[in-house]
C-alpha positions in Angstrom: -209.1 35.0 227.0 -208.8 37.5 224.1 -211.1 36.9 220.8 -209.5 35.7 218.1 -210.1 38.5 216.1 -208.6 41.3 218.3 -205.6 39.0 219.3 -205.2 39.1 215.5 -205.5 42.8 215.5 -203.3 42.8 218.6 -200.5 41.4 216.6 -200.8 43.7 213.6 -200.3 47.1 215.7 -197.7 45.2 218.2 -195.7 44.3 215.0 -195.9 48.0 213.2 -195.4 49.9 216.4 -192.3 47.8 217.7 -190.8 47.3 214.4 -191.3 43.6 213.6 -193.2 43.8 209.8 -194.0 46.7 208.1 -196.2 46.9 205.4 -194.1 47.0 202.0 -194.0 50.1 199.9 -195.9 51.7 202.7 -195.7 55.5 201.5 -196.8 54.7 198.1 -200.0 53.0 199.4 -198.4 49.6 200.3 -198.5 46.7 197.6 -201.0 44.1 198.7 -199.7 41.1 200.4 -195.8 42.2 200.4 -194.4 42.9 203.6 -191.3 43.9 205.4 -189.5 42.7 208.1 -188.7 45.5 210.0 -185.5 45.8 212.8 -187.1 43.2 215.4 -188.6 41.1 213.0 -185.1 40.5 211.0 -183.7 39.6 214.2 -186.6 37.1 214.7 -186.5 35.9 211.1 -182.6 35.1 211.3 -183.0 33.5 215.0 -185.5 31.2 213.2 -183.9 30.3 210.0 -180.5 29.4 213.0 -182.6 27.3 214.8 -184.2 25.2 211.7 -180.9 25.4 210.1 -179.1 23.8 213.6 -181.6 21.3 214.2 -181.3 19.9 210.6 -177.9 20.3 209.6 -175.6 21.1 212.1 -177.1 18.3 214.8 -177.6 15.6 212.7 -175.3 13.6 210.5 -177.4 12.8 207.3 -178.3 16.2 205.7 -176.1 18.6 203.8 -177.3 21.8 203.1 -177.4 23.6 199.7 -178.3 27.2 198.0 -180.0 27.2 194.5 -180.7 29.8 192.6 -183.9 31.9 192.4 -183.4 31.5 188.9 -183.3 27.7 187.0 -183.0 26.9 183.5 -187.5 26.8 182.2 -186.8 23.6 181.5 -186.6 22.5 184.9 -190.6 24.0 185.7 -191.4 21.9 182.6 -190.2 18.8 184.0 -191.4 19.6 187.4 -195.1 20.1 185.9 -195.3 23.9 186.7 -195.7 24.8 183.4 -198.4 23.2 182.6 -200.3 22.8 185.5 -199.7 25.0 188.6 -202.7 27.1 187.9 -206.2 27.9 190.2 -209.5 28.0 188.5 -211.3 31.7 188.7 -214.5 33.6 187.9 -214.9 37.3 188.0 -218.2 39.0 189.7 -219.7 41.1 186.4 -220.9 43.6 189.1 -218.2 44.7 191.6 -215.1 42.6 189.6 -213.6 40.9 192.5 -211.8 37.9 191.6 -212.7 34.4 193.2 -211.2 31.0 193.2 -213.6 28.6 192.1 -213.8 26.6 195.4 -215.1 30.1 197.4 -218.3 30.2 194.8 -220.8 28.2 196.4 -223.7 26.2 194.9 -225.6 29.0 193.8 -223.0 30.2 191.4 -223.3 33.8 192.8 -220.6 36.4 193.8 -219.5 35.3 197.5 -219.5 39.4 198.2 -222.5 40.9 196.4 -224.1 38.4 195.3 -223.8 39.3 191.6 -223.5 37.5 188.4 -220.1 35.5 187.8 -218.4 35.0 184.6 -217.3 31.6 182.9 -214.3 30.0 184.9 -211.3 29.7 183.6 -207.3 28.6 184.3 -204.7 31.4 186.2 -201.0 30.0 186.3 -199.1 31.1 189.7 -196.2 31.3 188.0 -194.3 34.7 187.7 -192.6 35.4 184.6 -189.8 37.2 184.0 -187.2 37.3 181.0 -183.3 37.0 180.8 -181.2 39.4 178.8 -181.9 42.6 176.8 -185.3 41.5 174.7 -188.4 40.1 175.7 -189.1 37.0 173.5 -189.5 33.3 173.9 -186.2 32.3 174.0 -185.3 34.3 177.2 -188.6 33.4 179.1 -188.0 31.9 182.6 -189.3 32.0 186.0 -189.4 33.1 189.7 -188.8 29.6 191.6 -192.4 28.6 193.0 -190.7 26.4 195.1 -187.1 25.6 196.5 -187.6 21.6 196.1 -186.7 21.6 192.0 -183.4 23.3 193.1 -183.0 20.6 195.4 -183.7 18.0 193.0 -181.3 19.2 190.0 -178.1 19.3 192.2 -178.9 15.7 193.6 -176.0 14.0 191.8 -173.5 17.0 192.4 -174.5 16.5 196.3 -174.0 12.8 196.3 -171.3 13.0 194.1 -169.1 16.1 195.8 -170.1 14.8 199.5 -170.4 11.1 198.9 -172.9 10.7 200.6 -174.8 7.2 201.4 -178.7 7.0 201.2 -181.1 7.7 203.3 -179.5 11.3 203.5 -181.4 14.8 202.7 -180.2 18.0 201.4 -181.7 21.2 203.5 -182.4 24.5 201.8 -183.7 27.7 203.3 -184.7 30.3 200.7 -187.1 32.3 198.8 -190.2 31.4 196.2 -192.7 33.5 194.3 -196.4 32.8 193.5 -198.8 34.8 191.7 -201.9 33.7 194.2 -205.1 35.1 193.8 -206.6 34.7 196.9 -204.1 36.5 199.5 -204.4 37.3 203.0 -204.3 36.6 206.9 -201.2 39.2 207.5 -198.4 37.3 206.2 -199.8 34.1 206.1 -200.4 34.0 202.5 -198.2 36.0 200.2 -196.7 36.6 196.5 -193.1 36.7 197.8 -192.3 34.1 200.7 -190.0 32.2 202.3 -189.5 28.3 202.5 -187.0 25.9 204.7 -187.5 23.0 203.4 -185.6 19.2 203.1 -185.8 16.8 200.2 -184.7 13.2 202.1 -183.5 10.5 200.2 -184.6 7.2 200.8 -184.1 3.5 199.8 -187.5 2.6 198.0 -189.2 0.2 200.4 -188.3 2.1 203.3 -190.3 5.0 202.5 -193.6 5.0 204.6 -191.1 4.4 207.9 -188.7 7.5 207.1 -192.4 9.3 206.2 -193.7 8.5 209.7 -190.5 9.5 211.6 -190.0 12.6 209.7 -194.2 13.7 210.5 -193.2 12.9 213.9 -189.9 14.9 213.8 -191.4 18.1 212.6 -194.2 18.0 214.6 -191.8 18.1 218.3 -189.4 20.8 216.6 -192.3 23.4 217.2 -193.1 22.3 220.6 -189.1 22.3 221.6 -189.3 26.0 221.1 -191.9 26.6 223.0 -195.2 26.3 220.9 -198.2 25.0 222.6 -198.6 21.5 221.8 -202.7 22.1 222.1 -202.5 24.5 218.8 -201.3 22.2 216.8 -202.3 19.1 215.0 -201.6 17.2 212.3 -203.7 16.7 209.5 -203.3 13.5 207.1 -204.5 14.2 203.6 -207.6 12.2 201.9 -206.7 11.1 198.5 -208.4 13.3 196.5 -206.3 16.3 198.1 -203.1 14.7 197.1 -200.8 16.6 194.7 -200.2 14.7 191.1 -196.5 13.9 192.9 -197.4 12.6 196.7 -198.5 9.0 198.2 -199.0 10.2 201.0 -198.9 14.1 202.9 -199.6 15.3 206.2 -199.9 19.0 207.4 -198.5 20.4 210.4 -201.8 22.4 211.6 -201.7 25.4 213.9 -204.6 27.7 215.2 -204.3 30.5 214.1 -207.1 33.3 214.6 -208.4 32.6 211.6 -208.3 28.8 212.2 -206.5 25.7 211.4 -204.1 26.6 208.8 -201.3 24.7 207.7 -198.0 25.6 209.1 -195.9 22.7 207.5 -196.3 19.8 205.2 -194.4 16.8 205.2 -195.1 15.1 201.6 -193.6 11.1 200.3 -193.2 12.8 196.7 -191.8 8.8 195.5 -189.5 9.0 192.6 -191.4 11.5 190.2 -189.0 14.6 190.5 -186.1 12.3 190.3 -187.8 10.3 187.2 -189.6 13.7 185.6 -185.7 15.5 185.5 -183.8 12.3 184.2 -187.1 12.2 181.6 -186.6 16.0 180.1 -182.8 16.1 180.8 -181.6 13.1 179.6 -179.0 12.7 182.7 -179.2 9.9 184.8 -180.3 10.8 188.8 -180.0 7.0 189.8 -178.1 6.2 193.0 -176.0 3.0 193.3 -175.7 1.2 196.5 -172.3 0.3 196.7 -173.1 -2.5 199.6 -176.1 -4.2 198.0 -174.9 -3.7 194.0 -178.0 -2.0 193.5 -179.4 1.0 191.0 -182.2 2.9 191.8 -184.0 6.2 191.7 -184.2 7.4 195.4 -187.9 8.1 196.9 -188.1 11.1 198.6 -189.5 12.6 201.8 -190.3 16.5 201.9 -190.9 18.5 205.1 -191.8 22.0 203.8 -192.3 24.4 206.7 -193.4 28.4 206.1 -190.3 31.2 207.7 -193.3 33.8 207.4 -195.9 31.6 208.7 -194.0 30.5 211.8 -193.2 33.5 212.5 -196.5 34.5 212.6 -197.5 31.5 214.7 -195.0 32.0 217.2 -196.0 35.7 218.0 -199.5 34.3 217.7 -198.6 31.7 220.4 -195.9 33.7 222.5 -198.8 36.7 223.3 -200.1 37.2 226.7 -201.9 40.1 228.3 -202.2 40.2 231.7 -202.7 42.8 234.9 -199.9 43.3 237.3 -200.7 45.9 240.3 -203.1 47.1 238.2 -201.8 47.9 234.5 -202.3 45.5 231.7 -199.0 43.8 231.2 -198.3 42.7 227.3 -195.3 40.1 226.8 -194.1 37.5 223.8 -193.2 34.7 226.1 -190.9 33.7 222.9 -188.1 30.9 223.1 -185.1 32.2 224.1 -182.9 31.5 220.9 -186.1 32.7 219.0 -186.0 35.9 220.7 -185.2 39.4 218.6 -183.1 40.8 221.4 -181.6 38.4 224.1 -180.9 40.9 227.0 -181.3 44.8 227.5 -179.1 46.7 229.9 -180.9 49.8 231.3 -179.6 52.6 234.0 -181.9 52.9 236.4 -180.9 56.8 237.0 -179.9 58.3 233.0 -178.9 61.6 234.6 -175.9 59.9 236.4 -173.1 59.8 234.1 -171.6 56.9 236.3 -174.2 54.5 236.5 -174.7 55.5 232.6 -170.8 54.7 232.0 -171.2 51.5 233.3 -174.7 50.2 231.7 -172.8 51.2 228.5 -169.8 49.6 229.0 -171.8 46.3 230.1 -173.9 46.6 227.1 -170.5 46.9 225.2 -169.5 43.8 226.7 -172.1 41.2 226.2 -173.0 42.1 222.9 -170.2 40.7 221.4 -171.8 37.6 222.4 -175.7 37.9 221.3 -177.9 40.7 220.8 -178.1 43.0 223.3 -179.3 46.8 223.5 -178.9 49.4 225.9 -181.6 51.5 226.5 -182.5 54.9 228.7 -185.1 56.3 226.6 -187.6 56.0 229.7 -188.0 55.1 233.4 -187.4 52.1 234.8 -191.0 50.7 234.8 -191.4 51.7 231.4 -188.4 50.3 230.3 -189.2 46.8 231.5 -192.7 47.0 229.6 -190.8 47.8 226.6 -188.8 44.8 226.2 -191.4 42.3 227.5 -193.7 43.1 224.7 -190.9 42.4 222.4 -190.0 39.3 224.1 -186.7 40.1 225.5 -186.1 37.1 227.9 -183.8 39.4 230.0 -183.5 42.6 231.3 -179.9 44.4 233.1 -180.5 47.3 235.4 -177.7 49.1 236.9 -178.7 51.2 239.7 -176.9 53.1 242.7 -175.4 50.6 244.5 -173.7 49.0 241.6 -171.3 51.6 241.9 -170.0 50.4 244.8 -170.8 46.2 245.0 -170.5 45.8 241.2 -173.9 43.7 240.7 -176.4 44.9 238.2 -180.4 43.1 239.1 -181.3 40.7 236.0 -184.8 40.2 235.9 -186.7 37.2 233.8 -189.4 38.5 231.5 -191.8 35.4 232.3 -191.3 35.2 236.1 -190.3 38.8 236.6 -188.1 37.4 239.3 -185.1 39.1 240.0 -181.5 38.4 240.3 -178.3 40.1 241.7 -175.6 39.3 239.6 -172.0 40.3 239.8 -171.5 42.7 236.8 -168.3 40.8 235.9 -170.2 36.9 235.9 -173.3 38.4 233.7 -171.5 37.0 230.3 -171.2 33.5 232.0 -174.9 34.1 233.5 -176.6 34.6 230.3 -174.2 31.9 228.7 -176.0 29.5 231.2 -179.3 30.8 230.5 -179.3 30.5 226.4 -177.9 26.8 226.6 
C-alpha cells in the first residue's frame, strides 16, 4: 500500500512527465496555485465535463443547460451578498510575514510556522476585481464570477420563459470562477482560477427536503458509476453553525484524498434567498406561476456544486495502481473508460517494416474518426504497453507479422492484460462494444 504522501508525489511527477497539468507560467518561475492542463489532461478534462454534462442534461428530461458570462453586471454580487461579505479573516506573522487564516492560529495566538508574533486580524474579500472600459474608476468596477450559480439565478425567467418549462426542473452550467484565497494548496485542489459544474434545481416550496435527499443521493452514485471507490468517499452533513447565510441544509461529497477528507462536491437547499435577494435589488419579478394549481411563488432551490479540477484530481488519485508483473513494477490509471485521455493506441510491433507500419497507420486513421486514438512506434513493444497503461489507455492495438497475412491485429485490456485477436476490419465495431 503506497503512503499517502508519496502516492501524492507519485501523481505530481506522473502528471508533468506524461503531460496531464503543468505548472502555469512554468519558465517565468510558475505563478502559485495556477496550473495547466497539459495534452492528456485536456483530453481528461473534456471526457469529464461529457460525462457530467450527459448524465445531467442529455439523460434526463428536467434540466436545461445554460452559459453565463464570466462577467455580470456588480449589481448582481451585491444582491448575491459577495460584496459585502465573501471575505476570510487573516493575521500576518511580524517575523517571517506569512499570511494565516484565522482558524490555522491556534490558542496561543502564535505564528503556526515560527512561532512568532501575529498582528491584529482583519477582513480579506475573495473577490477579484477588475474594471470595464478605458479608465479605472468606480463606475466601471466589476468582478470575476466567484461562482457560476448567480449566472444561473439571473437567467431563471429567460429559461422558464424561452423553454417553458414546468417546476421542479434545473438549469446545468459548467464553467469557470475566480477567488482570491489565501490559503492555497494540495496540487490543484485549491486554486485562484477553477472550474465548477454545477445545477441550480427548482423546486415547489414544500417539496424541498425530498428533492434535497434524492439529489445527495444522486451525486453521490455518479462518482461510483465511473469507477471511484465507494470506500473513499463519504458524505458529510453540515452542523448548523457551518451553514452558509443562504443554506437550510448542505451536505459534502467527501473523498480521501492524501491529504485527507476533502470535499469533492456539495449539494446545498439554498431556499428562496437568491431568487428573493435578485427580485429585491432588481426590482424584476423571479416568481413562477403554476399554471395547474393557480399558484405564485418563488421557487426553492437545490444546488449540487461538484469541483472539474478536484475530480480530476480524485480520479487519478483513485485510478493509481503500482504493481510487479515478472518482475518490473507495473504503473496504470485504471480510469473509466469514457473518462479516459486516449481510448485505444495502435502500435507496430516491428517499426522497421514499412508494411506492418502501413497498416498500424492506416488502422489508426480509421478508428480515430470515432474517439481518440494515437499511433505510436516511438519504442518496443513492452515499452509501449507501459506507456499507455500509465496514462490509462483502456486499449492497446498491436499489428505484428502475421497480420499481414490473416488481417487480425491482438487488442489487449489495460486492467486484465488479456489479449484478443481481432479481425482488423471488426476493431471499430469491437471497441464500439467496449465504450458502451
Amino acid at each position: 500500500m503506497l503512503q499517502q504522501q508519496d502516492l501524492m508525489e507519485k501523481i505530481v511527477s506522473l502528471c508533468k512527465r506524461r503531460g496531464f497539468i503543468f505548472q502555469s507560467s512554468e519558465i517565468y518561475g510558475g505563478l502559485a496555485s495556477t496550473w495547466d492542463y497539459g495534452p492528456l489532461g485536456v483530453e481528461f478534462k473534456r471526457n469529464l465535463k461529457e460525462a457530467w454534462w450527459r448524465s445531467n442534461v442529455f439523460e434526463r428530461d428536467d434540466i436545461e443547460g445554460l452559459d453565463a458570462s464570466i462577467l455580470m453586471h456588480p449589481s448582481v454580487w451585491m444582491a448575491s451578498g459577495h460584496v459585502s461579505s465573501f471575505e476570510d479573516t487573516l493575521v500576518d506573522c511580524k517575523s517571517c510575514k506569512k499570511r494565516f487564516k484565522i482558524e490555522y492560529i491556534g490558542s496561543k495566538n502564535k505564528c503556526p510556522e515560527c512561532g512568532g508574533e501575529i498582528t491584529a486580524a482583519r477582513q480579506f474579500s475573495l473577490m477579484l476585481k477588475t474594471h470595464i472600459g478605458p479608465v479605472e474608476e468606480a463606475g466601471s468596477l466589476t468582478y470575476l464570477r466567484p461562482e457560476t450559480a448567480q449566472g444561473i439565478f439571473v437567467n431563471f425567467q429567460n429559461v422558464v420563459n424561452s423553454t417553458r418549462r414546468k417546476i421542479p426542473f434545473g438549469i446545468a452550467q459548467i464553467g469557470k470562477s475566480f477567488r482570491n484565497e489565501v490559503t492555497t494548496g494540495n496540487y490543484t485542489f485549491r486554486s485562484r482560477e477553477f472550474e465548477q459544474m454545477e445545477i441550480e434545481f427548482f423546486v415547489k416550496p414544500g417539496t424541498d427536503e425530498e428533492w434535497y435527499a434524492i439529489w445527495v443521493d444522486e451525486r453521490f452514485d455518479w462518482y461510483t458509476r465511473f469507477g471511484m471507490k465507494k470506500e473513499n468517499l463519504r458524505k458529510r452533513r453540515h452542523e448548523k453553525t457551518e451553514l452558509a447565510h443562504y443554506a437550510k441544509a448542505c451536505t459534502d461529497i467527501e473523498y480521501q484524498f492524501p491529504f485527507g477528507w476533502s470535499e469533492l462536491e456539495g449539494i446545498a437547499n439554498r431556499t428562496d434567498f437568491d431568487l428573493k435577494q435578485h427580485m429585491k435589488l432588481s426590482g424584476q419579478t423571479l416568481e413562477y406561476f403554476d399554471d395547474e394549481t393557480k399558484e405564485r411563488y418563488v421557487p426553492y432551490v437545490i444546488e449540487p456544486s461538484g469541483g472539474i479540477d478536484r475530480s480530476i484530481l480524485a480520479f487519478l488519485v483513485d485510478s493509481y495502481k503500482e504493481e510487479k508483473v515478472r518482475d518490473e513494477k507495473r504503473v496504470s490509471l485504471s480510469l473509466h473508460k469514457k473518462l479516459a485521455p486516449i481510448k485505444a493506441a495502435v502500435l507496430p510491433l516491428l517499426r522497421n517494416r514499412p508494411d506492418i507500419v502501413e497498416l498500424a497507420k492506416t488502422l489508426a486513421d480509421d478508428l480515430r474518426k470515432e474517439r481518440k486514438v494515437i499511433y505510436d512506434d516511438t519504442a518496443s513493444i513492452g515499452r509501449l504497453y507501459r506507456r499507455q497503461d500509465e496514462i490509462g489507455t483502456p486499449y492497446c492495438i498491436t499489428v505484428d507479422v502475421d497480420s499481414l497475412t490473416d488481417r487480425k491485429v491482438t487488442v489487449r485490456d489495460r486492467d486484465t492484460m488479456a489479449q484478443d485477436r481481432v479481425e482488423a476490419a471488426n476493431v471499430k465495431r469491437y471497441l464500439a462494444d467496449k465504450f458502451q
